[in-house]
C-alpha positions as CSV (number, residue, x, y, z in Angstrom):
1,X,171.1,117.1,41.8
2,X,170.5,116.6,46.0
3,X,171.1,112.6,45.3
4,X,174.1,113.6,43.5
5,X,175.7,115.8,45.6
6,X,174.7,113.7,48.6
7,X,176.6,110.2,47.2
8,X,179.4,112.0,46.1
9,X,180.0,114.1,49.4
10,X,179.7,110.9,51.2
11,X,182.4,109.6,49.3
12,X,184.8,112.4,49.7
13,X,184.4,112.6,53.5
14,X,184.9,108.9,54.3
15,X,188.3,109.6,53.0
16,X,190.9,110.9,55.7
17,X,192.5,113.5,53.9
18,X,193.8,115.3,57.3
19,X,196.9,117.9,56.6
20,X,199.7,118.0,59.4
21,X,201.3,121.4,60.3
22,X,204.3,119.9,61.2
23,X,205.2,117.7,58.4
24,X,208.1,118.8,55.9
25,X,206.4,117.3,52.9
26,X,204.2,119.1,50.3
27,X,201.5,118.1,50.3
28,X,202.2,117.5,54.3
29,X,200.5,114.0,53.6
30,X,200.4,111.5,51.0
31,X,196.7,110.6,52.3
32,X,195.1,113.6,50.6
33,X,196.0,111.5,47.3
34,X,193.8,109.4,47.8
35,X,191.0,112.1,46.9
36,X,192.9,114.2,44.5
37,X,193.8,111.0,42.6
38,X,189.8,110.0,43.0
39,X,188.7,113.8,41.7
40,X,190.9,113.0,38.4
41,X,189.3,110.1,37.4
42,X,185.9,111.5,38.2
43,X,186.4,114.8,36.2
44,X,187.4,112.6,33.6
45,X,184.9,110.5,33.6
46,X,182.3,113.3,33.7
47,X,184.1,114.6,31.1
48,X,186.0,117.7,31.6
49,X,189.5,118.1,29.5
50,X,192.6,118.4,30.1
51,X,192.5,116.9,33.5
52,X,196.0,116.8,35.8
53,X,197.4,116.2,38.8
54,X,201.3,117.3,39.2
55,X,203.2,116.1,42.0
56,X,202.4,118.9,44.3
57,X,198.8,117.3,44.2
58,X,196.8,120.3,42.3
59,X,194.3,119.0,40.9
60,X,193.4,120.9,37.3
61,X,190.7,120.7,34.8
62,X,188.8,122.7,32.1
63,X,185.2,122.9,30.4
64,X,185.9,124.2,27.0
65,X,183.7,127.6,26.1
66,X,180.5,126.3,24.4
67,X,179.7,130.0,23.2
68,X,180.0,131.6,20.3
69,X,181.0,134.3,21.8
70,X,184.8,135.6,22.2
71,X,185.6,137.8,24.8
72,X,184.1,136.2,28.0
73,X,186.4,136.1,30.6
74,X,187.5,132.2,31.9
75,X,186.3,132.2,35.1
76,X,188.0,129.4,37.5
77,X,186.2,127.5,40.9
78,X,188.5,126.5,43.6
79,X,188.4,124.4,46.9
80,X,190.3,122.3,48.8
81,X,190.5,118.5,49.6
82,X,192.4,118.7,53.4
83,X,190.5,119.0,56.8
84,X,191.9,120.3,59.6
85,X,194.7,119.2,62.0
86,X,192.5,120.0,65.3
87,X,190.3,117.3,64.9
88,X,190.0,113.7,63.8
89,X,189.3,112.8,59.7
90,X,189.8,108.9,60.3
91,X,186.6,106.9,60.0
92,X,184.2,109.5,59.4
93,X,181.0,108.1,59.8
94,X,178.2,110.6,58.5
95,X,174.7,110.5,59.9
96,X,171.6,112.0,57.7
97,X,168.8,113.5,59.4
98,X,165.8,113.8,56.9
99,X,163.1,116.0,57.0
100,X,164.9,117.9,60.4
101,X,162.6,118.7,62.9
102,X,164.2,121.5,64.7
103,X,164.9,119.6,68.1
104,X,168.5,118.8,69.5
105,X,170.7,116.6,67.3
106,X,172.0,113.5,68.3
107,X,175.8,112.7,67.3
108,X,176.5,110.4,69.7
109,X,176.3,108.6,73.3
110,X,178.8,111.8,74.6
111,X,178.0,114.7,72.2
112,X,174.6,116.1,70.7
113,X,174.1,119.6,68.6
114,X,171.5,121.3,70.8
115,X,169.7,124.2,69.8
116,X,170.2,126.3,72.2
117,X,174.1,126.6,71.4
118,X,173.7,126.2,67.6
119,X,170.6,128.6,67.0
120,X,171.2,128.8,63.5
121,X,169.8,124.8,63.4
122,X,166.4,126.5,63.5
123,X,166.5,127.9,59.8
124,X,166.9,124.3,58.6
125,X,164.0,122.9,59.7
126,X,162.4,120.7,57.1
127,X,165.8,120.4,55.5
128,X,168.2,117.5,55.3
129,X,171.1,117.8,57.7
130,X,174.5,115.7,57.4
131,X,176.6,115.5,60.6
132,X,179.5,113.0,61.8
133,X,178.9,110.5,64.4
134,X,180.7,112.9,66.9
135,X,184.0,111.3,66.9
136,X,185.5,113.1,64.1
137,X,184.7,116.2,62.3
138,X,182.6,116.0,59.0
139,X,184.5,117.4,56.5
140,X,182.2,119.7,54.7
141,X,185.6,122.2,55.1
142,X,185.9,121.9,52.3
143,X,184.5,118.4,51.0
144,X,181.2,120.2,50.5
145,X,183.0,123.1,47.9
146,X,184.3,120.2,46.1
147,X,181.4,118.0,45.9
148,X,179.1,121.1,44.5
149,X,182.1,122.4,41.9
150,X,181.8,118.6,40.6
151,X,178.4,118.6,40.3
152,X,178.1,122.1,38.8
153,X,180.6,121.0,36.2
154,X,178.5,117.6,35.4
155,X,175.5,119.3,35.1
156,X,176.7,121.8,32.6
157,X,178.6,119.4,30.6
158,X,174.9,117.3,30.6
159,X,173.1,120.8,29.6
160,X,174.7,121.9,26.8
161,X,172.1,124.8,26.1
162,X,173.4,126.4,29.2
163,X,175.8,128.6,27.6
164,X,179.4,129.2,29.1
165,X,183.1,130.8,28.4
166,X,186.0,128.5,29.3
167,X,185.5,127.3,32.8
168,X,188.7,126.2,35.2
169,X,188.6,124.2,38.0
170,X,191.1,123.4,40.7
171,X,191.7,121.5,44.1
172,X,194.2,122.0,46.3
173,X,196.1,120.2,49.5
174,X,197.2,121.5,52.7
175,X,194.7,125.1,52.5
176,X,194.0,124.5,56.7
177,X,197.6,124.3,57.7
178,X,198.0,127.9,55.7
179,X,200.1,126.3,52.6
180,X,197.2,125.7,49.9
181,X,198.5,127.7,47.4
182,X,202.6,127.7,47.9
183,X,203.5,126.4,44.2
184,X,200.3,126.7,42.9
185,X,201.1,128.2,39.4
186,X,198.5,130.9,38.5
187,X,200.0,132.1,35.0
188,X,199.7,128.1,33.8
189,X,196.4,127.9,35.4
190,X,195.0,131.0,33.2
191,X,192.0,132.1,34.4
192,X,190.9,135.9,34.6
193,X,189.0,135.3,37.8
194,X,188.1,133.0,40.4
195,X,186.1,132.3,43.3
196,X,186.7,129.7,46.1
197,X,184.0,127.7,47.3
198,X,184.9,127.7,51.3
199,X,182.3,129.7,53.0
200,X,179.9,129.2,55.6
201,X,176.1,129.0,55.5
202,X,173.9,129.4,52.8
203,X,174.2,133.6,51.4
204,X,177.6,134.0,52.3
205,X,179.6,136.0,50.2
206,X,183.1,137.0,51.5
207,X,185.8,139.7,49.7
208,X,187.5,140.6,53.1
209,X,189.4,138.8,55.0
210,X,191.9,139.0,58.3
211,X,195.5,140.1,57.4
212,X,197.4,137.1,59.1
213,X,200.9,136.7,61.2
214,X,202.1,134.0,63.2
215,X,204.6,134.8,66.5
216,X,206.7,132.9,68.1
217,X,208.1,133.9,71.7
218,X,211.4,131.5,72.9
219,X,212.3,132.7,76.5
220,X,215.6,131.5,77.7
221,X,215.6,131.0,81.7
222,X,218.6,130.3,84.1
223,X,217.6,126.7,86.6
224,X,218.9,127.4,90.1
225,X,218.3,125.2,92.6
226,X,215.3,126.2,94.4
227,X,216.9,126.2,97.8
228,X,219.9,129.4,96.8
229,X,217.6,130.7,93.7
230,X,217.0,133.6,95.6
231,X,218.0,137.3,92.9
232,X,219.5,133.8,90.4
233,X,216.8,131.7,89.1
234,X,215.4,133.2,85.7
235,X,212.3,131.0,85.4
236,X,211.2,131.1,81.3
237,X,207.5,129.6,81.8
238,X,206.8,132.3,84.4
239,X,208.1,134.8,81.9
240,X,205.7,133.0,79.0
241,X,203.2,133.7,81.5
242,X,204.2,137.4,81.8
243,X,203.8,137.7,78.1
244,X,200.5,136.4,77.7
245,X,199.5,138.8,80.8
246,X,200.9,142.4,78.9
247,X,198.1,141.2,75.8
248,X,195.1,143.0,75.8
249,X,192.5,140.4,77.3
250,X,189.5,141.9,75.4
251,X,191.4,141.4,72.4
252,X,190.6,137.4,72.1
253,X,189.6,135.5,69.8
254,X,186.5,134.6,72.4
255,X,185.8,138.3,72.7
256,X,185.3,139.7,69.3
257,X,183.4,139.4,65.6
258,X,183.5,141.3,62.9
259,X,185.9,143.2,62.2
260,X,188.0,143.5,65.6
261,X,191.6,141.9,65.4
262,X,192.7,139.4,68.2
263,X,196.0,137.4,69.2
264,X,195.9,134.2,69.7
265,X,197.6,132.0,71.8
266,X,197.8,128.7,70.5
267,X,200.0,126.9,72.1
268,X,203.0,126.9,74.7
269,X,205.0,124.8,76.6
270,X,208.3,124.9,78.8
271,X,210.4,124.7,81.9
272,X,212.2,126.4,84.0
273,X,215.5,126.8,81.6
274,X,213.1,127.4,78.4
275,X,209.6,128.0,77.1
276,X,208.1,129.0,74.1
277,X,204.6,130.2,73.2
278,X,202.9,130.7,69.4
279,X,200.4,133.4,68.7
280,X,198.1,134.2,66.1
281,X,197.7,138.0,65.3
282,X,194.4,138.9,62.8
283,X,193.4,142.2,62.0
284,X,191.5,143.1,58.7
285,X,192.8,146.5,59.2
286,X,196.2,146.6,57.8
287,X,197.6,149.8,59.9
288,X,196.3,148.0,63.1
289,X,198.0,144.9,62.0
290,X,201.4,146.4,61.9
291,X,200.3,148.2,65.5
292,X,199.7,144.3,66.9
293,X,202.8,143.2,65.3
294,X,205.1,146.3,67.1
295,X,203.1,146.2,70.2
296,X,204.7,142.4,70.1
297,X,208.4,143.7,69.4
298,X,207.8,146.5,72.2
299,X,206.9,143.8,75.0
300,X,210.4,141.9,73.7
301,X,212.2,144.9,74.3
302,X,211.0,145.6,77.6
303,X,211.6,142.0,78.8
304,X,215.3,142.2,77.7
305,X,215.8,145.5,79.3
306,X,214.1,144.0,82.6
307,X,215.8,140.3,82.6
308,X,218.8,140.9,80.5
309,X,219.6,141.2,76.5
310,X,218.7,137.6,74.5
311,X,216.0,136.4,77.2
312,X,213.2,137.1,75.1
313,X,213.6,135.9,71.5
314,X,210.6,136.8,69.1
315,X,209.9,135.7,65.5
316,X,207.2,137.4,63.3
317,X,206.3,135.5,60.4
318,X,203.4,137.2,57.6
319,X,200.7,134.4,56.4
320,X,198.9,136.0,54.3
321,X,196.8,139.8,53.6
322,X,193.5,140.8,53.2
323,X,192.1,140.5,49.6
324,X,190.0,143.7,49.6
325,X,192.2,145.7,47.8
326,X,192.6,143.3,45.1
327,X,189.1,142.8,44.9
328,X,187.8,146.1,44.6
329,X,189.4,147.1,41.1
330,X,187.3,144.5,40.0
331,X,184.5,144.4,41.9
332,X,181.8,143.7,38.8
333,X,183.0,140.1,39.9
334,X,181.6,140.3,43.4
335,X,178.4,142.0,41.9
336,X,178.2,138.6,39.4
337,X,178.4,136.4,42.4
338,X,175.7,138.6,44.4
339,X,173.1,138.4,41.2
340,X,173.9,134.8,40.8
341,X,173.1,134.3,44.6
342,X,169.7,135.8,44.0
343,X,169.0,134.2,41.3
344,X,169.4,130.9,43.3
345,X,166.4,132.1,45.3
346,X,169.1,133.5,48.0
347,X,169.9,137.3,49.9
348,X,173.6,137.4,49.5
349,X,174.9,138.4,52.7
350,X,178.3,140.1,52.4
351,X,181.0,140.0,55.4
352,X,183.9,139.9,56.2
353,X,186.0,136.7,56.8
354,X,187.4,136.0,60.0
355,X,190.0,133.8,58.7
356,X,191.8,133.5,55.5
357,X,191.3,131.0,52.4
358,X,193.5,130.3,49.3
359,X,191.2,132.4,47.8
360,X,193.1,135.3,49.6
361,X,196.8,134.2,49.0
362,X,195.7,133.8,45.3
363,X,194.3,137.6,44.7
364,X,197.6,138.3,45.8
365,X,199.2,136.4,43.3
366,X,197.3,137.8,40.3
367,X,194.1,136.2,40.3
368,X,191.6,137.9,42.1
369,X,189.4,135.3,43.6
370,X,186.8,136.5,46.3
371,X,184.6,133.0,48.5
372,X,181.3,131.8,48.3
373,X,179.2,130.0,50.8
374,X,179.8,125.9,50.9
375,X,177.4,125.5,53.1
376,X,178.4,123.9,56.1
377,X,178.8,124.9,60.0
378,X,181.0,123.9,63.0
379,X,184.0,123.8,61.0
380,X,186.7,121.7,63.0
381,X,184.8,119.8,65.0
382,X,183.0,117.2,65.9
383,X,179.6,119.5,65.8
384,X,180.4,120.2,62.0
385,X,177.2,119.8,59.9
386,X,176.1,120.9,56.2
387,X,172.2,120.9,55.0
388,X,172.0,119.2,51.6
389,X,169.7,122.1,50.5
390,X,172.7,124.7,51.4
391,X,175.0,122.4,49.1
392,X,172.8,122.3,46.5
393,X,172.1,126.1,46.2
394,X,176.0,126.5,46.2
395,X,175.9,124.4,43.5
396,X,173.5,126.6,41.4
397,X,175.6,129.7,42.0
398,X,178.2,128.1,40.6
399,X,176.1,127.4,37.5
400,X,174.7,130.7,37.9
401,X,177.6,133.1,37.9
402,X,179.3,131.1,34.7
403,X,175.9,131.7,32.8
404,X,176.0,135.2,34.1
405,X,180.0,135.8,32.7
406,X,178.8,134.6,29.3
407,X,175.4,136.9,29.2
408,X,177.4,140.2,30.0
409,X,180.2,139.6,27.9
């Protein structure tokens, strides 16, 4: 299975399938093709059925129950094929490091993975470790969930005593710029239940996530020559600048885990006559959420009032909503994926995610679908690595939890 997974997830990331937030297409680029058209030959040719690929680029495919029983739910495995927008997918040149012996990695003549910021290193010792080159990221987000649900379906197709309901798979586009799932049809798809394979390192098992808004503040100024701008100019970046000043600095993404909420300021620009500036806001409690979200509106208020109406323009747009509460109505399914973790030799360690996945959006949708550990670290970046080991104990959960579905039904 670890030469398996290893060839094929070499395969996948040496294939730029980078998403673009600001691209009007769906999927935002025709290069994430490339690998959804790859993944429906290979399913195919591994032999799964009814195999598809619409022109929205999902990616579908079923195992047929080999049970003789009747009532076991279908159970589906999700991941996407995009990487992220903040950082290079071109030329991905992966390194393996065999047999890792615990010192600082290497990537390249400008970057290295030292141990003293990445800590966690230290539990792979012994282990093989996959990294870029330092010039792009690696792609494990989320190359490594779809290597291991391809190599979980192979391997029960070529173990046919392994006994199974009906088992879906899917593979999305354009999940890191927050669009993954926008016309993804769930009632065609028909699964009972899902998981995503998106998480982090090896244990992880996620059924909470960050509710999720995106602001946008557009300040209108007034340009006065600087000589007679005296009680005239209106200066909009300086105004930005106020904005970001009346947030909570403790309340960061840089300053808080777990559970805390932020805002996030990811990006601004502007002049003197106008200036915008985009925020994240991520709370896993819902009632705080809407507290971030009005504490927002109140600052646009009081800028109006103190430089006149229509200076401040704000726009509030949801993303997406924490799963929990459509998770825990069926939470037997959290408690398969927990056994089947142990039963890979694993502690399943439970939190909460501080992010969102199509896994999220979907629950909402109908189809409750909680994440699993993929394995990898770093994500969006050029110090993104995954240990082969990690990937391949992903890959028994997966084989794991569908064997588990069919024993207690």
């Amino acid at each position: 299975m670890k030469e398996t997974l290893l060839n094929r997830f070499i395969k996948y990331v040496k294939i730029d399938t980078q998403s673009d937030p600001e691209s009007q297409s769906y999927p935002s680029t025709d290069k994430q093709f490339d690998l959804l058209n790859l993944l429906v030959d290979e399913l195919k040719e591994i032999g799964m059925q009814d195999v598809q690929i619409d022109e929205k680029g999902y990616v579908t495919a079923t195992l047929p129950s080999n049970s003789d029983k009747k009532n076991i739910p279908t159970v589906a495995f999700i991941a996407h094929v995009d990487t992220s927008f903040e950082m290079s997918g071109t030329n991905v040149n992966p390194q393996i490091i065999n047999n890792y012996d615990g010192k600082d990695i290497i990537l390249d003549e400008n970057y290295s993975l030292p141990v003293s910021d990445f800590p966690e290193l230290e539990n792979y010792v012994g282990k093989t470790i996959i990294t870029s080159d330092g010039k792009t990221l690696l792609g494990a987000d989320d190359k490594a969930g779809v290597a291991e649900i391809v190599t979980a379906m192979q391997y029960l197709i070529n173990n046919p005593d392994i006994k199974h309901g009906d088992i879906k798979v899917a593979f999305t586009p354009d999940e890191e710029i927050g669009k993954g799932v926008d016309y993804f049809d769930v009632e065609k798809f028909a699964a009972d239940y899902a998981y995503t394979l998106d998480g982090g390192g090896v244990g992880e098992l996620e059924f909470e996530n960050f509710n999720a808004a995106s602001a946008n503040f557009t300040v209108k100024g007034k340009n006065i020559h600087t000589g007679y701008a005296k009680n005239k100019m209106i200066n909009a970046s300086i105004i930005i600048t106020e904005i970001n000043n009346m947030l909570p600095a403790n309340q960061r993404p840089e300053h808080t885990q777990d559970y805390e909420g932020f805002y996030h300021l990811h990006g601004m620009k502007g002049n003197v006559e106008e200036a915008t500036a985009d925020y994240l806001i991520r709370n896993h409690d819902i009632k705080e959420f809407e507290k971030q979200k009005q504490y927002l509106s109140d600052i646009a208020e009081f800028l109006n009032k103190k430089y006149g109406e229509q200076t401040v323009t704000l726009t509030i747009t949801d993303s997406y909503f924490n799963m929990r509460s459509k998770i825990e109505p069926v939470y037997h399914i959290i408690e398969i994926a927990k056994e089947a973790i142990r039963q890979a030799g694993v502690e399943p360690i439970v939190k909460p995610i501080r992010g969102g996945t199509d896994g999220a959006r979907l629950s909402y949708m109908g189809l409750p679908c909680p994440n699993i550990f993929a394995g990898g670290h770093n994500f969006h970046s050029r110090f993104e690595y995954v240990p082969l080991e990690s990937m391949e104990k992903a890959t028994q959960v997966v084989i794991n939890i569908v064997k588990l579905f069919e024993q207690k039904h």
